[in-house]
N, C-alpha and C positions, 0 to 999 in steps of 0.2 A: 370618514373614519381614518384617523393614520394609519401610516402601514406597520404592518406584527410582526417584520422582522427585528431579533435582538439588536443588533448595530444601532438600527435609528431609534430605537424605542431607548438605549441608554445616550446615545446623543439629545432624544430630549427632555434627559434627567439635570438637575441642576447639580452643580460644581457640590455640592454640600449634600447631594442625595449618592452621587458617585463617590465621593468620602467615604460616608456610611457603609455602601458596597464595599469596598476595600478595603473598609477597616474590619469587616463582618468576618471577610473570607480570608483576612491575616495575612493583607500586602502589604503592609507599612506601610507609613507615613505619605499623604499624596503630595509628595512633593517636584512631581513631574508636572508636564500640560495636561491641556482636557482634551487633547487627542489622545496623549500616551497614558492618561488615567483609564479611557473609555475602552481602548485598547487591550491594558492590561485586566482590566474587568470581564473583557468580552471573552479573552482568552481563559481563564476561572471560569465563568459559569460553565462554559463549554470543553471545559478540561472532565473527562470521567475520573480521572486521582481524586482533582478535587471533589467534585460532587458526591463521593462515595466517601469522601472525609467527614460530608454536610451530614450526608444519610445517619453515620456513626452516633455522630451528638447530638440530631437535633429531635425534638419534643415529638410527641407520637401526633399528636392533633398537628405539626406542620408536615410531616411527613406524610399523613393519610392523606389533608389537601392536596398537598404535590401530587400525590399518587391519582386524584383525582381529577384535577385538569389535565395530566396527563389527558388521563382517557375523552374528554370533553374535545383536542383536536383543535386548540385555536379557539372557541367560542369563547366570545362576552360574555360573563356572567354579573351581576349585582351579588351583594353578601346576599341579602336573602334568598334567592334566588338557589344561591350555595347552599344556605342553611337547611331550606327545605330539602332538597334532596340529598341531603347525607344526613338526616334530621338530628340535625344541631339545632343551640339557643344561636341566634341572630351572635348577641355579645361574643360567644364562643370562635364563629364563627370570624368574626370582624377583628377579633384578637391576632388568629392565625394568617389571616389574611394580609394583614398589618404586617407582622414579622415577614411572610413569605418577600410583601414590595419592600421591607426595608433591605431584605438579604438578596435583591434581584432579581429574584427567581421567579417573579410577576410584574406585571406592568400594569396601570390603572391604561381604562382607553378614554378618553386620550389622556396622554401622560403631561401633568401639569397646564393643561386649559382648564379654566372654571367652568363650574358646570353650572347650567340654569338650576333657579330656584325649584328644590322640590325632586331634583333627579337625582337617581341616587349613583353613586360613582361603581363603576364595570371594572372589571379587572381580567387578565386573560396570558396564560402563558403562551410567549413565543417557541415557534416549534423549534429552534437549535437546540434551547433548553430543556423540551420536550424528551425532545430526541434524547437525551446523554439522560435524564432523570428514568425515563422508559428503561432503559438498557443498563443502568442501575437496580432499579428495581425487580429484574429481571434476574438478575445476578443474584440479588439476594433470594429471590424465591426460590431459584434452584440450589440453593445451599452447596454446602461441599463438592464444589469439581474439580478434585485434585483427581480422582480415578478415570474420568473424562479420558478418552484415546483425543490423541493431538487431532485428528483429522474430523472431530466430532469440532473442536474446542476454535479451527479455521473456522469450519461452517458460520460463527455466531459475528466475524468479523466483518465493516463491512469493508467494501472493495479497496477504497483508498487507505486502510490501516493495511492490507494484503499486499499492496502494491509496496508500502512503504517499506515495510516485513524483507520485501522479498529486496528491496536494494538494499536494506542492512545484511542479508543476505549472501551479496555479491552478484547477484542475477539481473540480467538484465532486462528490466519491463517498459515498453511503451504505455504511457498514463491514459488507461480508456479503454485499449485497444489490445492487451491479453484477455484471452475468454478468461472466465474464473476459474475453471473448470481443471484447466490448465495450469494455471498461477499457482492452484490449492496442491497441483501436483508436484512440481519443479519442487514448491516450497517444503513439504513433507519429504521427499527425498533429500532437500540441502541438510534441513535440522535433525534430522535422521542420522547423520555422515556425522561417524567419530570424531576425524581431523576438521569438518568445518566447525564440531561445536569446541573442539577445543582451542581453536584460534577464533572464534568468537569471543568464549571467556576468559582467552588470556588477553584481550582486548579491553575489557572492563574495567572503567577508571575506578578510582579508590575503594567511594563508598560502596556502590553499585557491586564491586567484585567481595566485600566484605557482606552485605546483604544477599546475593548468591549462595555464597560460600555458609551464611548460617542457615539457609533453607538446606542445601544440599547436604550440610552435617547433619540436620533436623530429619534425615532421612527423606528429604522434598518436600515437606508440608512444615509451617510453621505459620505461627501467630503473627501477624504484622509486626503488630508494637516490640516484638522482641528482635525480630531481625533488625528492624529500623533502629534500636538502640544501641545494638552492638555496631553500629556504622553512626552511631551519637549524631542522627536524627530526629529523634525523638523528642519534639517537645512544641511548645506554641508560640515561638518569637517568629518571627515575620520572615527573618531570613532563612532560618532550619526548617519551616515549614516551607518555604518555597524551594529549598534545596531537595527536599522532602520529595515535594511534590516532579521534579523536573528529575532524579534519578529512578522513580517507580516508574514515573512515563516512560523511559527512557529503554529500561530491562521490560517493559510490557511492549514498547513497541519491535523490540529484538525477538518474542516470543520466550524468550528465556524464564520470565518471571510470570506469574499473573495471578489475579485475585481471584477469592472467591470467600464465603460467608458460614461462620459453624451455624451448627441450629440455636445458640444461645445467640446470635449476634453476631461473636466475635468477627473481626476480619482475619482474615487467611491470608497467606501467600504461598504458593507450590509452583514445580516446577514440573513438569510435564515427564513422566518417565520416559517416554520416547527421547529427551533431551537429556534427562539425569543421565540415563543408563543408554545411550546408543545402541543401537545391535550390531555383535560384531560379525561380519562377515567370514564363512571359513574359507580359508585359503583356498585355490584350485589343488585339487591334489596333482602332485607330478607325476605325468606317464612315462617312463622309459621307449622310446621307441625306436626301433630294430632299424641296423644301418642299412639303408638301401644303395644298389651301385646305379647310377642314373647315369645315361649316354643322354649328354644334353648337345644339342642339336640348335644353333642360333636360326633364330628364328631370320625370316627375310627382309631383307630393308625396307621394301616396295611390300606393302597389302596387296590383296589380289586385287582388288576393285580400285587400284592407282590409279590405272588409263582413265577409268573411264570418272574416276572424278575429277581428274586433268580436264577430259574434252569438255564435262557438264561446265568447270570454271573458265573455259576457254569459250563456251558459250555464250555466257553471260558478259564476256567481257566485249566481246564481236557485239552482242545487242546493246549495249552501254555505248561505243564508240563507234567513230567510221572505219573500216575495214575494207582493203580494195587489193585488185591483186597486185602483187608486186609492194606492197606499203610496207614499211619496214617502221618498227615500233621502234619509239624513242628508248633510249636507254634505263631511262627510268622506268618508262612503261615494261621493257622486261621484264627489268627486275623487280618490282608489283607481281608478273606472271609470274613469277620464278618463285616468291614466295607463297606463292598458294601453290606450286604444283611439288606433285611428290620427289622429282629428279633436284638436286641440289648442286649439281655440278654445271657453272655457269657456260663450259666448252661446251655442254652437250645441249644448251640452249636453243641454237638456229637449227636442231636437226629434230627437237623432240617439239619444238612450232611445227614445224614442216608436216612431221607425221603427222602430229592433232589434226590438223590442217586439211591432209588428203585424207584421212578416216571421216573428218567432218562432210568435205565432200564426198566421198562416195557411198553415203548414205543420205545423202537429201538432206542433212541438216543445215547448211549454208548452199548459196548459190553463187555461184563465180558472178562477178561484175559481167556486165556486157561494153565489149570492144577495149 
């Protein structure tokens, strides 16, 4: 059995089946290679903008299939096999299925080998596509989350869109290695902060800050299709839809903008009132307070416990080197001592050795050389 993941399963689609993909999902003309064809293919199916484009137009009968190998997890299935358990006519089913492989969004197993006499051809969604069709579908079932609190609305994100979130943010995250727990925190305080959202949106290239800007007049919720127009997006040529598609991405990955579904269908887009409307913080109140007369007293040059973290580093240095009586440290080695010890005045050097020296000795912590 090849392998199920998307990449190779469109690498072993032919030049004229990845055509068909791209022309389905309104990339123009494939006038690039069959790396950068398979590439930009792989990037659409797995893009959630697009997918959520797919959902919008496409026929119920391809929709409920999707919705149904979703839930199957990678399994081979044959149409009949389909048929039966979603009890459809074979034809019915064979129809949808057809559509789902011409638009990618399935793969026969194996992809373009003949099959023996008599066997019937298996078909089975790969889980990236899985993945982003699930989390569409999901979208739509919870209809309108424009009322959603922002910190319910992280929860649904997975790690690496949080991670991304949070450096369009200005924050700084190790990829892997912030708990989430954490991330979801930072992130909720930054989008929170008045002046970060508004040096966010005054950041916002053209159309981006114009599609904003018609939600936030919209009082935060509005219809897709109408924000998208007033930014003259709107429509189905190859490049305005991919324009389309890469400035939604773009405000959904900043958390500024994000989808969601009316109960008739329609697409949504709102903007999170914790973002529209920031909370403003009230000032600290000012206390007046009463002149005090302070006898200030400079404090002592030397800590009390000077000496003795002198002798503890004078210790250490005796047991690091040889040390004999009468040995007189190199100049440099002094001044090594000199700068770990608390006294800083280099004249009072050979006298404040000396003392270390006899305190050391006469407590038994060094012993005089013999002879």
């Amino acid at each position: 059995m090849a392998a199920r993941n998307l990449l190779s399963r469109l690498n072993a689609r032919s030049e004229a089946d990845l055509s068909r993909i791209a022309t389905e999902w309104r990339l123009g003309p494939a006038s690039r290679d069959r790396a950068g064809l398979v590439t930009a293919v792989y990037r659409t199916l797995t893009d959630p903008v697009a997918v959520r484009e797919w959902f919008a137009d496409a026929d119920p009968d391809l929709a409920s299939l999707a919705a149904y190998l979703v839930d199957q997890r990678e399994v081979v299935m044959t149409a009949p096999e389909i048929a039966e358990s979603l009890g459809w006519e074979l034809e019915r089913t064979r129809e949808a299925a057809n559509a789902l492989h011409r638009a990618g969004l399935i793969a026969r197993d194996p992809e373009g080998d003949p099959l023996p006499v008599g066997e019937m051809p298996r078909v089975v969604m790969s889980r990236e596509i899985s993945s982003v069709v699930q989390r569409v579908q999901t979208e739509i079932a919870l209809g309108d989350r424009s009322q959603v609190p922002l910190a319910v609305l992280l929860e649904w994100l997975e790690d690496g869109e949080l991670e991304d979130a949070a450096r369009e943010w200005g924050l700084t995250v190790v990829a892997g290695a912030t708990p989430r727990k954490e991330l979801v925190a930072r992130l909720l305080k930054q989008v929170t902060d008045a002046r970060a959202v508004e040096i966010m949106t005054e950041g916002l290239g053209n159309e981006a800050a114009i599609i904003y800007q018609a939600i936030a007049s919209a009082g935060g919720r509005a219809l897709l299709d109408d924000a998208v127009e007033r930014a003259r997006l709107l429509g189905d040529d190859p490049s305005t839809v991919t324009h389309r598609r890469a400035t939604l991405a773009r405000l959904e990955q900043q958390l500024l903008v994000w989808p969601s579904w009316a109960q008739d269908g329609a697409r949504l887009l709102f903007i999170p009132g914790e973002i529209l409307s920031p909370p403003v913080h009230a000032p600290v109140a000012r206390v007046d307070l009463p002149e005090v007369s302070l006898n200030v007293v400079a404090a002592p040059t030397r800590p009390e416990h000077a000496v003795a973290w002198d002798l503890l580093t004078l210790l250490r240095d005796i047991q690091a080197h040889v040390w004999t009586d009468g040995h007189e440290p190199t100049r440099a080695h002094r001044r090594r001592l000199l700068e770990a010890w608390w006294p800083s005045d280099e004249e009072r050097f050979a006298g404040y050795l000396a003392f270390l020296l006899h305190v050391a000795k006469g407590e038994g912590l060094i012993e005089t050389a013999a002879g």
